[in-house]
N, C-alpha and C positions, 0 to 999 in steps of 0.2 A: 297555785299550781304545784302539784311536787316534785316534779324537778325543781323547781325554784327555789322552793323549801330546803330540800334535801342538801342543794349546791350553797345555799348560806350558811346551813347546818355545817359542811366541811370548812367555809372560808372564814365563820367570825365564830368557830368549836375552840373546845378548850386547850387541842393538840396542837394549837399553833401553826398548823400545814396549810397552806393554799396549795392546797392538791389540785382546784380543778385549774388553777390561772396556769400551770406547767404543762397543759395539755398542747400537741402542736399546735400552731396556727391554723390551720387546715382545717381541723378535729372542731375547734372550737365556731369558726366561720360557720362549720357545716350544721354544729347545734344550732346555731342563733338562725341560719337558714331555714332549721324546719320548723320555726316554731312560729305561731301567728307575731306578727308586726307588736301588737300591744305587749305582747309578753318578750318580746327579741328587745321592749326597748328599755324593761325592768332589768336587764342580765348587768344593765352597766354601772348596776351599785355592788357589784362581788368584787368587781377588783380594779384597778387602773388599766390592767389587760383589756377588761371586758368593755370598759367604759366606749369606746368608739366604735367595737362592731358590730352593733344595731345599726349604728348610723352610714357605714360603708354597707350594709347590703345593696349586693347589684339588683335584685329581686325583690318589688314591693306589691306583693297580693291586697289590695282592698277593696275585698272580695265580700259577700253575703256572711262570710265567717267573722268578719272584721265590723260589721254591723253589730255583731252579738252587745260590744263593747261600748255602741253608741245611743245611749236611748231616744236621745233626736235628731233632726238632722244639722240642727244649729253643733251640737259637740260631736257629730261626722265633721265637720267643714273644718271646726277650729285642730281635731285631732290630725287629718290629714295636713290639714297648713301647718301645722308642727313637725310631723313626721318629713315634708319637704324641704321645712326649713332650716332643719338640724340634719341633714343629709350631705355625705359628706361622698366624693368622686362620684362615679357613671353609673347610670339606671340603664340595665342591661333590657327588664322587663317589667312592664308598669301593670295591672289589673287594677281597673276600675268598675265597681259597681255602684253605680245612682239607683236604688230602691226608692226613693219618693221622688216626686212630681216636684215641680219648683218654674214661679211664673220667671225666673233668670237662671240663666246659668252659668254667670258669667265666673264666680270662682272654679266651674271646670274647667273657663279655656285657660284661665290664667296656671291650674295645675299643666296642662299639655302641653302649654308653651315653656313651663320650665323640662317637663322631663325631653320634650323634643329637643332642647336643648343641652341634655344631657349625656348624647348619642346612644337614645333607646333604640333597642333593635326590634323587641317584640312587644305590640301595644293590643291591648283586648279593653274596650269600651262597650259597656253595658247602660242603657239609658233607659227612663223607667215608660216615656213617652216616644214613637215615634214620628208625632207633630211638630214637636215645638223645637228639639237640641238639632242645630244645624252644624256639621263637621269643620270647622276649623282651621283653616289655611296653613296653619303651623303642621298637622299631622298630614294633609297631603303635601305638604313640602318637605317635610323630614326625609334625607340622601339616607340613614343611616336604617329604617326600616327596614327588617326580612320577613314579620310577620306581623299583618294586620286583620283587628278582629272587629267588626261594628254590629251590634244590634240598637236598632230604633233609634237609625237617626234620620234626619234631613240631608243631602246633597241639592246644594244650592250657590254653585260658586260664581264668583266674578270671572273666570276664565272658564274656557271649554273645556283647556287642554292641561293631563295630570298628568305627570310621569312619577313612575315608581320604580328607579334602574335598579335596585336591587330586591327587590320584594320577593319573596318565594310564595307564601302562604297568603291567598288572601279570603277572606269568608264575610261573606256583605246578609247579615239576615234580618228580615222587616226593614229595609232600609225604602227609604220612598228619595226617586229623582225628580225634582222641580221642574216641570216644565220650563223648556228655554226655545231658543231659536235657535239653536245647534245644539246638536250629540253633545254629551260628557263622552270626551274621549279619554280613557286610558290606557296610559301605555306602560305595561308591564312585560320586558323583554325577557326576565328571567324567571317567570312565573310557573309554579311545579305542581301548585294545588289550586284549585279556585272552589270557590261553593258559593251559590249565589242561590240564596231560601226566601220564598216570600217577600218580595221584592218589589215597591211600585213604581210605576214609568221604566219599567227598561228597555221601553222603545225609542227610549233616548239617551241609552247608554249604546258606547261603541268602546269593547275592551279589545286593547291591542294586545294577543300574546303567541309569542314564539311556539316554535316543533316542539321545546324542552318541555309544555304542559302535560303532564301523566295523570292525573286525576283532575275532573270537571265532575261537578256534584250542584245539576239545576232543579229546583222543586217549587211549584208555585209561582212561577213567572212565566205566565202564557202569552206575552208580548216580545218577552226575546229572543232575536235576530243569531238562531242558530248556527247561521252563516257565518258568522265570526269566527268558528272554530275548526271548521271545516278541512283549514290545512296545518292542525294540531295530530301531526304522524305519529307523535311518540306518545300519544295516549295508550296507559293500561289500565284506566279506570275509568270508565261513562254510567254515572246515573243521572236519569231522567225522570222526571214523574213529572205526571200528566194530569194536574184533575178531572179533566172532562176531555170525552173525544168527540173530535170534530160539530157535529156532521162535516165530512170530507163528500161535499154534494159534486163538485168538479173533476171527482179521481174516479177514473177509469180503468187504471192498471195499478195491479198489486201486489209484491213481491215478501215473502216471510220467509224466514228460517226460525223452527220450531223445535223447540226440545219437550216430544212429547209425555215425559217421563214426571214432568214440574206443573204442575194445575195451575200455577199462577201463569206460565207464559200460556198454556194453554186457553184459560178463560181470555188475557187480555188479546190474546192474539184474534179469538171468537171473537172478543168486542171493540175489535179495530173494524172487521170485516162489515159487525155489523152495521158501524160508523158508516162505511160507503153506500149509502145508494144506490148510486149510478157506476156502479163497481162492472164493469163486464170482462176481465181477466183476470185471476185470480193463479199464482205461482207459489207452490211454500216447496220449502225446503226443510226436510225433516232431516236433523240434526242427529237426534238418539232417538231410540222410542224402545220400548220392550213391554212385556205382559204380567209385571210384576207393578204397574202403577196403578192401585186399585183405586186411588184417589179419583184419577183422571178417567180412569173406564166409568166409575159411578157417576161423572159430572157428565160424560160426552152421551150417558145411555138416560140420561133423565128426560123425561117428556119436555117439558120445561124446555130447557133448553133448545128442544126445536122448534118450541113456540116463539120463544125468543128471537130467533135468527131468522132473519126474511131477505133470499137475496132476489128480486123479483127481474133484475135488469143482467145477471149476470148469466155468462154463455161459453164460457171457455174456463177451463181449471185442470190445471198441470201440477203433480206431485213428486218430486224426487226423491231419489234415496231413499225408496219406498224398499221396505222390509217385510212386508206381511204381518204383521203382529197384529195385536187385538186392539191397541191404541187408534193404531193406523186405519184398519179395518172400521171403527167406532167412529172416527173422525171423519173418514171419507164417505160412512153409511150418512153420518149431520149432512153433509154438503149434498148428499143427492135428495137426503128427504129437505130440506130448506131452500134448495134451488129449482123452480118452476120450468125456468128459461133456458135448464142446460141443453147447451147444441152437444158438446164433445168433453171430456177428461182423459187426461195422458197421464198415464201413473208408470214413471220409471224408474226399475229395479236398480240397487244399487250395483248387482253382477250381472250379466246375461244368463238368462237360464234357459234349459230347456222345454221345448214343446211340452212334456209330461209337467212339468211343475206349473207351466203358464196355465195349463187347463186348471191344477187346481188352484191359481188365484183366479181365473177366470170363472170358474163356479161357485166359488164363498161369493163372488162378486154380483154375479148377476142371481140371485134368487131374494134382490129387493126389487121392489116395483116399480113403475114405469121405466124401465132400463132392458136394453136386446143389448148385448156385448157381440161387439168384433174385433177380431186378432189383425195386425199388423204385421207386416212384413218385417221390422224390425223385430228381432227374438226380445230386448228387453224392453219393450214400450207395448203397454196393453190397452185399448182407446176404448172409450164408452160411451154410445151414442142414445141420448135420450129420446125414449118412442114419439115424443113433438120435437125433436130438434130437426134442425134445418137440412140442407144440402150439404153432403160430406164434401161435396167436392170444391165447396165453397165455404168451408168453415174448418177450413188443415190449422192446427195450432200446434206445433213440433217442441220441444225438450230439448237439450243438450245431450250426449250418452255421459253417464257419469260411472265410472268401475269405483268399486268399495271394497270391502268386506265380505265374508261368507253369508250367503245369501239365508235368509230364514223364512219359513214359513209356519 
């Protein structure tokens, strides 16, 4: 390596200077920090300076990059057990990567049990299988943890119950829970981040955590118990992904807020609806919309798409914060050509307008087919009664009044 070169070239040169062993303490810790493990532990032939701080690093990566150094995984094993064993105070943070398969594994737990012992705070564990590597008593018992990291392991403990009082970060991905007779309960009181990816059995995880969680990041676990988070107030970060919706054959009522300007909430929002079947009230709430989203006006105006959407049981549909644009317009033309069964639609304006303006959303409106429009006594609620729909006077479906913004048409 040439730094390495270069810094021998100064310390054993013909000018006699150890220039680099005069560098502060600091200066030099922070070289030896960035440089991978294998090369941090050659630095300790420059000087008697240098000699022991490879071996204090608080931070040991033996990471994918740290492989480069190991052609098998017999001299991974013997290099790591050296590096622990000539390690000298606290292991701040430990990264482990296991690239090959191994029918034991048992010199991992014996590394985990020394650095848990070492008052690690952030652990990241990488395993090549997640069948066989089962997690370790030592690291759910570690007090000193703030960030834990697992891919592809086993959860399979002798107790239910885990507590983690200090953890902030936790991220569990491919991780699979072993069927028991009770929950894996965790309890994480001070937890800030979570990400739970690809995940199996977590129908049998029960995670206890505090108002303090601000980011929940769930993807690929269609078994778990949304419930648990429910009274997490201080969230400003929810991602959810869904592989597959429903069928939702039991829902009946349907409430959205839409931001018609973004084609992706637009389409998934299409393909929740379509999910419902037995859908017969239908509520969105249009958030933005404007007539600059060509994307979304190309998707809502595709034939397709109203092939697509069949709501055969649905009878009532109520739109808010309706602005008149061509999104809007586009989206509520889908719903009357894809709904058979409509009795009624209440579309209300984000302002009250007047008589003159309701007639012209009242005639963009009605010049599609099977549709007679009638005005409402209320100035900003415009109701649409489909030429087979039922009895008006048994089928009132009312809106909230909501005041907005300057009204657009």
């Amino acid at each position: 390596m040439n730094v390495l070169s270069n810094a021998k070239r100064v310390v054993g040169g013909g000018e006699g200077e150890d220039r680099i062993s005069k560098l502060p303490g600091n200066v030099m810790n922070r070289i030896v920090e960035l440089l991978p493990v294998e090369d941090a532990a050659k630095t300790s032939i420059f000087s008697k300076k240098w000699r022991y701080i490879w071996a204090r690093l608080p931070n040991l990566w033996l990471n994918r990059a740290f492989w480069i150094y190991c052609t098998t995984q017999q001299i991974f094993r013997e290099r790591v057990n050296t590096i622990l064993l000539q390690h000298l105070g606290d292991i701040e943070k430990f990264h482990l990567v296991e690239s090959v398969r191994s029918s034991s594994y048992a010199h991992t737990d014996r590394w985990l049990v020394y650095v848990t012992r070492k008052g690690v705070k952030e652990l990241c564990l990488y395993m090549p299988d997640n069948r066989t590597y089962k997690v370790p008593s030592c690291v759910l018992n570690c007090p000193t943890l703030t960030y834990l990291e697992l891919f592809k392991c086993l959860f399979k403990l002798l107790k239910s119950f885990v507590a983690f009082h200090h953890l902030i970060n936790l991220r569990l991905q491919r991780i699979t829970f072993v069927p028991t007779t009770e929950f894996y309960v965790i309890d994480c009181p001070l937890l800030v981040n979570l990400a739970l990816l690809d995940c199996r059995g977590t129908q049998y995880l029960n995670i206890i955590v505090s108002s303090q969680l601000e980011h929940l990041v769930v993807h690929g676990c269609p078994y778990l118990d949304l419930n648990l988070f429910m009274n997490c107030k201080g969230l400003r970060k929810l991602q959810l992904e869904i592989d597959k919706w429903g069928p939702f054959a039991s829902l009946q009522k349907l409430s959205l807020g839409i931001d018609l300007r973004k084609l992706h909430q637009t389409t998934c929002s299409l393909q929740l609806i379509k999910s419902c079947p037995n859908l017969r009230i239908l509520q969105i709430s249009v958030y933005t919309s404007g007539d600059n989203a060509e994307a979304v006006l190309k998707y809502l105006d595709r034939p397709i798409t109203c092939l697509d959407l069949r709501l055969n049981n649905l009878k009532y549909v109520a739109i808010n914060c309706y602005e008149c644009s061509k999104t809007e317009l586009f989206f509520t033309k889908l719903l009357f050509a894809c709904v058979p069964s409509l009795v009624r639609m209440c579309i209300e304006q984000k302002k009250a307008i007047d008589s003159r303006e309701e007639s012209k959303i009242i005639k963009k409106l009605s010049c599609w087919r099977r549709l007679k429009v009638a005005k409402k006594e209320k100035k900003n609620v415009c109701s649409m009664e489909s030429v087979n729909g039922g009895n008006s006077s048994n089928s009132q479906f009312g809106v909230e009044k909501l005041v907005g913004t300057n009204y657009k048409y």
